[in-house]
C-alpha positions in Angstrom: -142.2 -29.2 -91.2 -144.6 -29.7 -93.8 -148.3 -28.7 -93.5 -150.3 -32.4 -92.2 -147.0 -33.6 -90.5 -146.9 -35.0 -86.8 -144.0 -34.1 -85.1 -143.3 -37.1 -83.9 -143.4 -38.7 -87.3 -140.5 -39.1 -89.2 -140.2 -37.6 -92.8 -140.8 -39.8 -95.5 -137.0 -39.7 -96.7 -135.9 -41.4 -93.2 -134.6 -45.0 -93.4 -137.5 -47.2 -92.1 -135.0 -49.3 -90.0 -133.5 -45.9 -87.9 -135.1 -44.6 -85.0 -137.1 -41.4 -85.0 -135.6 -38.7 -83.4 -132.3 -39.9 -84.4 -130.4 -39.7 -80.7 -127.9 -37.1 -81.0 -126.2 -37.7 -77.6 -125.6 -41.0 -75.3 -128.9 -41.8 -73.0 -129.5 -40.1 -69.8 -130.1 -41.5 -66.6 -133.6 -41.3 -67.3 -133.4 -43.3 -70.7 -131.4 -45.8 -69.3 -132.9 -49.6 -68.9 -135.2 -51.0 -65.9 -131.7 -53.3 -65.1 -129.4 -50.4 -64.1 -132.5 -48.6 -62.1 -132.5 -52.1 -60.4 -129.0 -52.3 -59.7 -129.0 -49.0 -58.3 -132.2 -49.7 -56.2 -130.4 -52.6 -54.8 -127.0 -50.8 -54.0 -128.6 -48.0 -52.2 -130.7 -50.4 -50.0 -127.5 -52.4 -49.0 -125.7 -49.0 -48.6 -128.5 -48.0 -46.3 -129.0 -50.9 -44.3 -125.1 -50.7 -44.3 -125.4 -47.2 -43.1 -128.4 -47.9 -40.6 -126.2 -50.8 -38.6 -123.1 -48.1 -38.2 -125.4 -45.0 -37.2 -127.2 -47.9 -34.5 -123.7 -48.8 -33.2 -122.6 -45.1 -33.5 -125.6 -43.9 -31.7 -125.1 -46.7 -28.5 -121.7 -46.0 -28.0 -121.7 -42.1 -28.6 -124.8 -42.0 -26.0 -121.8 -42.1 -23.5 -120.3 -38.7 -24.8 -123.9 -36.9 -25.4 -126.4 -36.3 -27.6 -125.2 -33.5 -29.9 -121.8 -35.6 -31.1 -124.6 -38.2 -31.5 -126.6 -35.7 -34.1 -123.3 -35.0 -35.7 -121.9 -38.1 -36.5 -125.2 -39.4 -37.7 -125.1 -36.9 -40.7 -121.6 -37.2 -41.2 -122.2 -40.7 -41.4 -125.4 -39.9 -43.7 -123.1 -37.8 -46.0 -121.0 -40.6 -46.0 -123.5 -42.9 -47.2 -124.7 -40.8 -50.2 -121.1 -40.0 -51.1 -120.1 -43.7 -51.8 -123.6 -44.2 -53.6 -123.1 -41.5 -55.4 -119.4 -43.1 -56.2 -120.4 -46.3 -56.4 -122.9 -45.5 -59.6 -121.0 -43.5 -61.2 -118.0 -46.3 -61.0 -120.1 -49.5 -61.6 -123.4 -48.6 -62.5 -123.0 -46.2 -65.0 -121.2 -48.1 -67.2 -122.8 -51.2 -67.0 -126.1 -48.8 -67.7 -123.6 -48.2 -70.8 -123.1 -52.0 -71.9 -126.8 -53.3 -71.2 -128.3 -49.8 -73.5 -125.5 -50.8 -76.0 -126.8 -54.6 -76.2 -130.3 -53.6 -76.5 -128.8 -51.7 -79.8 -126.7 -54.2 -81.1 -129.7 -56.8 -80.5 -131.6 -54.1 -82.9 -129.2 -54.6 -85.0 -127.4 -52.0 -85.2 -123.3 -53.7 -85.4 -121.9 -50.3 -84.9 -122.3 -49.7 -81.3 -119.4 -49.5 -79.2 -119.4 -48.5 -75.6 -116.5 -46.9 -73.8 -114.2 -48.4 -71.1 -114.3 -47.2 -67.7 -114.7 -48.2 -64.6 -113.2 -50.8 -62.7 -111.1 -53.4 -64.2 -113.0 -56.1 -64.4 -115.9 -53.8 -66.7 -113.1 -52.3 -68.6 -112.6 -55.7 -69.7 -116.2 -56.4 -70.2 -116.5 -53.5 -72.3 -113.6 -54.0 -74.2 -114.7 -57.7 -74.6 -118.1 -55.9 -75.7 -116.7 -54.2 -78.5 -114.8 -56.7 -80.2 -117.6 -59.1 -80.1 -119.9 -56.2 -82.0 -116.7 -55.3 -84.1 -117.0 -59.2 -85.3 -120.7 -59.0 -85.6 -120.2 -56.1 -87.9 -117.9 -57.7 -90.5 -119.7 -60.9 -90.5 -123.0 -59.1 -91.2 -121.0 -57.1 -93.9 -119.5 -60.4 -95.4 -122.9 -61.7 -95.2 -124.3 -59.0 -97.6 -121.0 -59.1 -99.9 -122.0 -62.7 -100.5 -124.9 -62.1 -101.5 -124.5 -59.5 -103.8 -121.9 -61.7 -105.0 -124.3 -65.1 -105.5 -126.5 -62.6 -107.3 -124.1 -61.6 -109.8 -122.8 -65.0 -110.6 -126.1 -66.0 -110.9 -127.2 -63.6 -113.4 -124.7 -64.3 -115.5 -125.5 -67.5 -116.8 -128.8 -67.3 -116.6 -129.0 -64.3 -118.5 -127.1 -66.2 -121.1 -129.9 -68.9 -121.1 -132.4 -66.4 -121.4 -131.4 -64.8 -124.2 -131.1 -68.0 -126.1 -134.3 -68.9 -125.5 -135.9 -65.8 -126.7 -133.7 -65.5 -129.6 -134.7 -69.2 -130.8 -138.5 -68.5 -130.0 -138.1 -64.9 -131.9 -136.4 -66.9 -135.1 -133.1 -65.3 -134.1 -131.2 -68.6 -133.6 -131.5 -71.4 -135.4 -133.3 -74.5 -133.6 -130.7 -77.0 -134.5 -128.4 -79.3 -132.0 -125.8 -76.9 -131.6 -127.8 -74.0 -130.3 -129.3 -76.9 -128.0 -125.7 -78.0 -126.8 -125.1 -74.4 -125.7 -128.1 -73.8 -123.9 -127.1 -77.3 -122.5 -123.3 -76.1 -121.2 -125.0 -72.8 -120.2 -127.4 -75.2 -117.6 -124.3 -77.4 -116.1 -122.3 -74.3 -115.6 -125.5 -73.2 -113.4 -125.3 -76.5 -112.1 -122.1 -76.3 -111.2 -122.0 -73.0 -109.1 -125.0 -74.1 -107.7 -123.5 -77.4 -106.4 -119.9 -75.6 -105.7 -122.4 -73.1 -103.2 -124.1 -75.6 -101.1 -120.4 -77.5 -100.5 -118.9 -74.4 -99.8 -122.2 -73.7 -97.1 -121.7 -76.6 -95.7 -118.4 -76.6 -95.4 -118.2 -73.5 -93.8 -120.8 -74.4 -91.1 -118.8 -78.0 -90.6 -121.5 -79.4 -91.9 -119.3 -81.9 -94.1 -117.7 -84.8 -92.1 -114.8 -86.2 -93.1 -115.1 -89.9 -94.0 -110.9 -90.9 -93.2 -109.5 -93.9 -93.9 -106.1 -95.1 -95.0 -104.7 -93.3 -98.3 -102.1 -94.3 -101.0 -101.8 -90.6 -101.8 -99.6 -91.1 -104.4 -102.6 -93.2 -106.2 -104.9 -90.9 -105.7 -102.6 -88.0 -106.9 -102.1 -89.5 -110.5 -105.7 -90.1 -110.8 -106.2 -86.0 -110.1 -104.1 -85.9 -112.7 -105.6 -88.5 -115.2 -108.8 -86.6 -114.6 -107.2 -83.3 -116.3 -105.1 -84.9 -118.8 -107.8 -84.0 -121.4 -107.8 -80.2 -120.3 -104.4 -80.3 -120.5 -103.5 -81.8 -123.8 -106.0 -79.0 -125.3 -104.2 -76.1 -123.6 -100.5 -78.1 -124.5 -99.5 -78.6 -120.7 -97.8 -81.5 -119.2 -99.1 -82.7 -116.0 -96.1 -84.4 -114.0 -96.3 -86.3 -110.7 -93.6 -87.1 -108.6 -93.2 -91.3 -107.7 -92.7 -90.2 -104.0 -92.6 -93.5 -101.7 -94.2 -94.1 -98.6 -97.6 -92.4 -99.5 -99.4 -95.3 -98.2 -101.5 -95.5 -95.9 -102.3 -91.7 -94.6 -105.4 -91.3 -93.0 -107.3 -88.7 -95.0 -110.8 -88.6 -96.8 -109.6 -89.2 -100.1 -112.4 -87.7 -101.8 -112.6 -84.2 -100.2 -108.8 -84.6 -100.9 -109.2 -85.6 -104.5 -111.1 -82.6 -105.0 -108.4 -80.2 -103.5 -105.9 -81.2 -105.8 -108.2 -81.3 -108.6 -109.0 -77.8 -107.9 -105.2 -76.9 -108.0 -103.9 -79.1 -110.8 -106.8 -76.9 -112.5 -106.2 -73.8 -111.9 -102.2 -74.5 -112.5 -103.2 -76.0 -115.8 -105.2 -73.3 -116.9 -102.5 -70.1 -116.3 -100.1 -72.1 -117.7 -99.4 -71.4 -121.5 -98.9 -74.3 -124.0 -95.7 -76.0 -123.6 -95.1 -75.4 -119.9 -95.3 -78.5 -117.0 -97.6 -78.2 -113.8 -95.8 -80.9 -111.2 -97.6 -82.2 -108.5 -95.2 -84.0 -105.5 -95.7 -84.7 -102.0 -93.1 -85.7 -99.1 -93.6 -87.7 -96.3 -92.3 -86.0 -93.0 -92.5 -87.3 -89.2 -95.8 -85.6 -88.1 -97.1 -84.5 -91.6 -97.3 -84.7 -94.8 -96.6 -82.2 -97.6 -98.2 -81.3 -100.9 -96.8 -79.0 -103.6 -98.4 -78.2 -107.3 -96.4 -76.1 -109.0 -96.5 -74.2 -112.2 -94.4 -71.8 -113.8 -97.1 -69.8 -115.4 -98.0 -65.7 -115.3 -97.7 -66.1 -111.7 -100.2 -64.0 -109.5 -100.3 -59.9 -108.5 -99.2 -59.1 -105.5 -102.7 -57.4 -104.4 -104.6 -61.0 -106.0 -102.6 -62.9 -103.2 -104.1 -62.0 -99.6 -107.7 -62.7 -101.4 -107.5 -65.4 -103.6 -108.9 -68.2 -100.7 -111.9 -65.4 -100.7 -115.1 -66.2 -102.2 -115.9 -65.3 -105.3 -112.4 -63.7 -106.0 -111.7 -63.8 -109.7 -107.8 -62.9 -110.8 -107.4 -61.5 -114.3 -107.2 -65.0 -116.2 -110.2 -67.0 -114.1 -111.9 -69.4 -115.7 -114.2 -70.6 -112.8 -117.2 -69.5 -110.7 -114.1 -68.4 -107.7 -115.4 -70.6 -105.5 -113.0 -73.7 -105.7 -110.0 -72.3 -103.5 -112.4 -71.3 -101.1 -114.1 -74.6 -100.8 -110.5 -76.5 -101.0 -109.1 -74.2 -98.2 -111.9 -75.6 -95.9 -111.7 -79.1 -96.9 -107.9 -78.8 -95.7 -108.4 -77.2 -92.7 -111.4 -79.7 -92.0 -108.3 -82.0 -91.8 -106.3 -79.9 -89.6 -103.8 -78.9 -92.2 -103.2 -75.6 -94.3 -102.5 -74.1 -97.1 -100.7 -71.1 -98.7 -99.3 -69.6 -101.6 -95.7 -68.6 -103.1 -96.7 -66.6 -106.1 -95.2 -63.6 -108.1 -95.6 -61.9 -111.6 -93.8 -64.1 -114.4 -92.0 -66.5 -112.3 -95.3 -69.2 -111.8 -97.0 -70.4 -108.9 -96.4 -72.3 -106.1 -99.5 -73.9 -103.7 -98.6 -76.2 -100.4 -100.9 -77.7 -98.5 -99.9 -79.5 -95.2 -101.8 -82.4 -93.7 -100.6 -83.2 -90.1 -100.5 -87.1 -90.1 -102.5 -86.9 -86.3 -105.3 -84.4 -87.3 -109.0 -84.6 -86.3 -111.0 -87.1 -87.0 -114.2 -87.5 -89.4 
């Protein structure tokens, strides 16, 4: 300890957010919460009140036989008592002690707290149920801090880009001429746009968007995805075909959160294709859903990219965009009832299907 230090005060290198002393070994019986000393209070009194009715009915029927068997079966009976109190605690209250300590922790904060199960059934399953709930509050809080970290870095980005621009027209770096303007310009919409791509994806997430349905010619609204591309895609050489399927009128979906999913594919479809390959883009009608397929035969994606790239920020090798647009069309279909997935592999292109049940929720 150094000279001027309390005992009871931590050192300066301890986290400020951890107890101080750090507990070494599960809480005793006399660290345990006012709610288990209740519990037990309670117990023993109906034990004893219990035990006080069977001694009284002991003692007026044994005052037949005489009064030493009397003496003796009052402490057996005694003994009796304080054995199943004694069981009785360390069955049930003892490890609800354990749950209720373990929720003070985890309302600390502190996501890593698991308790054990024992005891009866029923707070076997309590605990169990206990643990998974604080084993979900853990990656949640961890996801929470990944996407930060991640909004962070994406944010930096371009506005470190902007930055430098600035200063290096101010300093007389840069010329102040139109096209040093026009950069600092695209610099500010791509802000723009991850700015706007984060609050849909929030409120997505959260529900918050409601779907505004209505009766769909899907096959309308698929060619004009694709009219909305065709610019992109005649600068990277790609055709952008769509099948004429039939009977496309007439589903009940939002077609603008739906315009944006397959905008969002056709995209990224068009953009690992290389020049002189075709992205198609088809749907079929079946009896409780429909189906929709954009396919490319481009680089196709790696084997570890595929169980992550509906995760936020997630960037493959050739990403163009701020890695939120799969994310946010992922939510938009399942906001519908429907799903998606992926058939992808190295070299052979890529494949993305989104189902839309033809009964699903409604806005």
């Amino acid at each position: 300890m150094r000279p001027g230090q309390h005992r009871n005060s931590p050192p300066r290198w301890w986290p400020a957010n951890e107890p101080w002393p750090p507990r070494k070994h599960p809480p005793t019986w006399r660290g345990r919460p006012a709610f288990v000393r209740r519990v037990a209070f309670a117990f023993a009194v109906v034990l004893l009140l219990s035990a006080t009715g069977v001694i009284a009915l002991t003692w007026l029927a044994a005052g037949r036989i005489g009064g030493g068997a009397t003496a003796v079966i009052a402490v057996l009976l005694l003994m009796l008592v304080a054995r199943l109190f004694v069981t009785g605690m360390s069955r049930v209250g003892v490890p609800l002690g354990d749950v209720v300590a373990a929720a003070d922790r985890v309302a600390g904060g502190d996501y890593t707290t698991r308790v054990i199960e024992r005891g009866p059934p029923f707070l076997r399953r309590m605990a169990r149920a206990f643990n998974s709930m604080t084993e979900r509050l853990q990656v949640h809080d961890q996801q929470r801090r990944n996407l930060m970290a991640d909004i962070a870095h994406e944010l930096r980005t371009p506005l470190a880009v902007v930055q430098g621009r600035l200063e290096g027209l101010l300093d007389g770096v840069y010329p102040r001429d139109d096209e040093q303007l026009g950069e600092l310009l695209e610099e500010s919409r791509t802000l723009a746009r991850l700015v706007d791509d984060l609050g849909v994806l929030a409120q997505s997430e959260r529900g918050a968007v409601g779907l505004q349905k209505e009766a769909t010619d899907l096959a309308a609204l698929m060619h004009d995805a694709a009219r909305s591309l065709a610019e992109i895609a005649d600068q990277r050489g790609v055709a952008v075909r769509v099948d004429d399927s039939k009977d496309l009128a007439g589903i009940n979906i939002d077609p603008l959160r739906m315009r944006e999913v397959l905008t969002n594919l056709l995209s990224n479809a068009i953009y690992h294709s290389n020049a002189g390959a075709a992205v198609r883009l088809g749907a079929e009608l079946r009896p409780d859903e429909v189906v929709i397929r954009v396919q490319d035969n481009g680089s196709g994606i790696a084997p570890e990219d595929l169980p992550r790239i509906f995760d936020r920020f997630h960037k493959g090798a050739r990403s163009h965009g701020s890695g939120l647009g799969l994310a946010i069309a992922r939510n938009f279909v399942h906001a519908h009832g429907g799903t998606i997935g992926v058939d992808s592999a190295p070299g052979r292109g890529t494949t993305m299907t989104v189902t839309i049940p033809l009964g699903g929720p409604a806005g």
